[in-house]
Structure formats: structure tokens, C-alpha cells
PDB file of N, CA, C, O and CB in Angstrom:
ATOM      1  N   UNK A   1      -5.568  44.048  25.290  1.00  0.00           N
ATOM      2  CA  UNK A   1      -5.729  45.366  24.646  1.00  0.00           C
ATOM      3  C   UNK A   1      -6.211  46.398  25.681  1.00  0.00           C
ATOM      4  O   UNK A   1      -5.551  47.430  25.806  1.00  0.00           O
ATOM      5  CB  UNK A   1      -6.742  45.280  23.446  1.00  0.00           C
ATOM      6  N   UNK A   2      -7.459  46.175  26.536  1.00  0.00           N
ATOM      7  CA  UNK A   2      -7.457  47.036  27.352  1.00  0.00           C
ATOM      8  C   UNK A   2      -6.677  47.331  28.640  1.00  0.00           C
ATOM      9  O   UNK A   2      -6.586  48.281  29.417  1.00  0.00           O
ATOM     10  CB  UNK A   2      -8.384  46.996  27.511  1.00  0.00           C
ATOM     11  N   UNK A   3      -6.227  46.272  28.540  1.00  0.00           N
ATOM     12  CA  UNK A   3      -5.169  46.155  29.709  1.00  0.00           C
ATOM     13  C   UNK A   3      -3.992  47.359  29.734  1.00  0.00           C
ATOM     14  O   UNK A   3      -3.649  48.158  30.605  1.00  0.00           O
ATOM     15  CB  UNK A   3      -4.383  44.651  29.536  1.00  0.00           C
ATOM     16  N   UNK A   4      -3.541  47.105  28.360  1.00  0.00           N
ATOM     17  CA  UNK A   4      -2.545  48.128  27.739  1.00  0.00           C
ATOM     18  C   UNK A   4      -3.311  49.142  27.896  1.00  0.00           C
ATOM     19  O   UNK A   4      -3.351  49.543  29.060  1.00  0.00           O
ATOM     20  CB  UNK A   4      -2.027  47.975  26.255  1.00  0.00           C
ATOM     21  N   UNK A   5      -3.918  49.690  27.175  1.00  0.00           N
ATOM     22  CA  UNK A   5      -4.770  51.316  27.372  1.00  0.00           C
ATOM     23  C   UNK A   5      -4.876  51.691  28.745  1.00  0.00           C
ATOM     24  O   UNK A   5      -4.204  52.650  29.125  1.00  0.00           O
ATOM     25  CB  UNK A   5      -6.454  51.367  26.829  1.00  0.00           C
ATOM     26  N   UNK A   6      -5.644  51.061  29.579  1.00  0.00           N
ATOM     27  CA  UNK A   6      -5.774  51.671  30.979  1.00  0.00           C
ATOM     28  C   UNK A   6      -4.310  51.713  31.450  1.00  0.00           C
ATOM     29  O   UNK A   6      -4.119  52.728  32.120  1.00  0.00           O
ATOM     30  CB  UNK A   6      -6.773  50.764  32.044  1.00  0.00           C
ATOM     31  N   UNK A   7      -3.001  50.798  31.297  1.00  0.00           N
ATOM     32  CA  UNK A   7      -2.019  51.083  31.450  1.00  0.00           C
ATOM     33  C   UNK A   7      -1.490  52.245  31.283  1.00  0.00           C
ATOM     34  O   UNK A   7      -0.962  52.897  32.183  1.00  0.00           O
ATOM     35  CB  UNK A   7      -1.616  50.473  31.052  1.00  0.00           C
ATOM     36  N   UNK A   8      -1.602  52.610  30.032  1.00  0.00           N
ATOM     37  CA  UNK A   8      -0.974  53.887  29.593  1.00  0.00           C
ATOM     38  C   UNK A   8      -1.968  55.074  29.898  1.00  0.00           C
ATOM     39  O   UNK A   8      -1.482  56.171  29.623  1.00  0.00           O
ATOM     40  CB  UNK A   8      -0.609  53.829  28.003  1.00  0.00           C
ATOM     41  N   UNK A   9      -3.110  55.100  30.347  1.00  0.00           N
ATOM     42  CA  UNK A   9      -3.948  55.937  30.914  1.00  0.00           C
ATOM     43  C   UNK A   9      -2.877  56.295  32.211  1.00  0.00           C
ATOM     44  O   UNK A   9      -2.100  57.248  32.259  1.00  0.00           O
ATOM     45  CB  UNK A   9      -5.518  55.232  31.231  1.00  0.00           C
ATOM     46  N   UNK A  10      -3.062  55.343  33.135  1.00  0.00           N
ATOM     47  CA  UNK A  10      -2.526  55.197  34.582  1.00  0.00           C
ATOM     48  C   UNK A  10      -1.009  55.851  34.453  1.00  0.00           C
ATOM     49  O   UNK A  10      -0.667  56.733  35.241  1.00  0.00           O
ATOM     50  CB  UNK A  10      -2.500  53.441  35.140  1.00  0.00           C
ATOM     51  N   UNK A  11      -0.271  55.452  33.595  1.00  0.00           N
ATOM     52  CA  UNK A  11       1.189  56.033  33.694  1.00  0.00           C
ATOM     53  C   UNK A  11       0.767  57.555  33.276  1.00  0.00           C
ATOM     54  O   UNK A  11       0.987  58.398  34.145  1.00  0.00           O
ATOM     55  CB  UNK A  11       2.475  55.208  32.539  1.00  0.00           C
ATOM     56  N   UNK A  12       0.329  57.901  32.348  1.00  0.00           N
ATOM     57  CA  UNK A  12      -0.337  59.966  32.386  1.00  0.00           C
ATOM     58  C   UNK A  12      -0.864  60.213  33.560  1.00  0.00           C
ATOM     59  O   UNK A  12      -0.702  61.388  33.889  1.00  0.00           O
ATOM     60  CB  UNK A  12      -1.836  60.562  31.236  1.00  0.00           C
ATOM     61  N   UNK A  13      -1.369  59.641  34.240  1.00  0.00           N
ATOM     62  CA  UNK A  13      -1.981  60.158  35.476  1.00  0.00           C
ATOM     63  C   UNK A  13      -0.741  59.981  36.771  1.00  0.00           C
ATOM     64  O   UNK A  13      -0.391  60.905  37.505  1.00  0.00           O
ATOM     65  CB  UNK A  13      -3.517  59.194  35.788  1.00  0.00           C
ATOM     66  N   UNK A  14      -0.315  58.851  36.813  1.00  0.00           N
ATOM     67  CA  UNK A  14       0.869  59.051  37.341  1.00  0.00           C
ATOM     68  C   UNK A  14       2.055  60.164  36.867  1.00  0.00           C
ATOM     69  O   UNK A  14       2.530  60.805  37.805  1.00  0.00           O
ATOM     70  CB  UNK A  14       1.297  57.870  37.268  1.00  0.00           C
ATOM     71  N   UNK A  15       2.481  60.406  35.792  1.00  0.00           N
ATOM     72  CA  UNK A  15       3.413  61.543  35.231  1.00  0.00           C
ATOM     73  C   UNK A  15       2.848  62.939  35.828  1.00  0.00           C
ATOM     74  O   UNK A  15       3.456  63.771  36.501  1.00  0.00           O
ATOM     75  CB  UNK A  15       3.396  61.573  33.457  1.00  0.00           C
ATOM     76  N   UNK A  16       1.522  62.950  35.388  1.00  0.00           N
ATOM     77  CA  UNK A  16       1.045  64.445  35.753  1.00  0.00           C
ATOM     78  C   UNK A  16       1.041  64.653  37.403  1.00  0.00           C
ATOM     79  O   UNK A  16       1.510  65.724  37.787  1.00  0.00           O
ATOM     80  CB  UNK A  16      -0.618  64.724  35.122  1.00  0.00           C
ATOM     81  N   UNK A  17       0.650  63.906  38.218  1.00  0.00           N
ATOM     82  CA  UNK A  17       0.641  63.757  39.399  1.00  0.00           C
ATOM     83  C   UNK A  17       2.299  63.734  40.091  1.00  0.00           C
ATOM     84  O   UNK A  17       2.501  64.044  41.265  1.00  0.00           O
ATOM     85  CB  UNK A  17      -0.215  62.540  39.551  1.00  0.00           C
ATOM     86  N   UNK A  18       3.138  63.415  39.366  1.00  0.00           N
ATOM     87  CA  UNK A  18       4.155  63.843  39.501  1.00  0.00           C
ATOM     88  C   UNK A  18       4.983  65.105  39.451  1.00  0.00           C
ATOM     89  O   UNK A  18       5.866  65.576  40.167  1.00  0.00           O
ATOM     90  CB  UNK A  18       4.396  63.308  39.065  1.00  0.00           C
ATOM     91  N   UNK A  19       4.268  65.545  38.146  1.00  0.00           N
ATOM     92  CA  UNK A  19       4.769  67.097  37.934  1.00  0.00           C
ATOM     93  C   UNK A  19       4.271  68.265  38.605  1.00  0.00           C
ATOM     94  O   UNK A  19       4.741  69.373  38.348  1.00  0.00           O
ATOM     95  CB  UNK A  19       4.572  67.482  36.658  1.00  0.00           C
TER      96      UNK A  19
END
């Protein structure tokens, strides 16, 4: 479960860091 969450934390921070 947290695994998933910080996952999907990390991919927004990756996306935004992209844009």
C-alpha cells in the first residue's frame, strides 16, 4: 500500500519536473 502511494507521489513529481 505504501509502496503504491509513494509510487504515484514520485510519478507527479516526475510529470511536473517534466513539464
Amino acid at each position: 500500500m505504501a509502496n503504491d502511494r509513494t509510487k504515484t507521489i514520485a510519478s507527479a513529481i516526475v510529470e511536473n519536473g517534466l513539464i
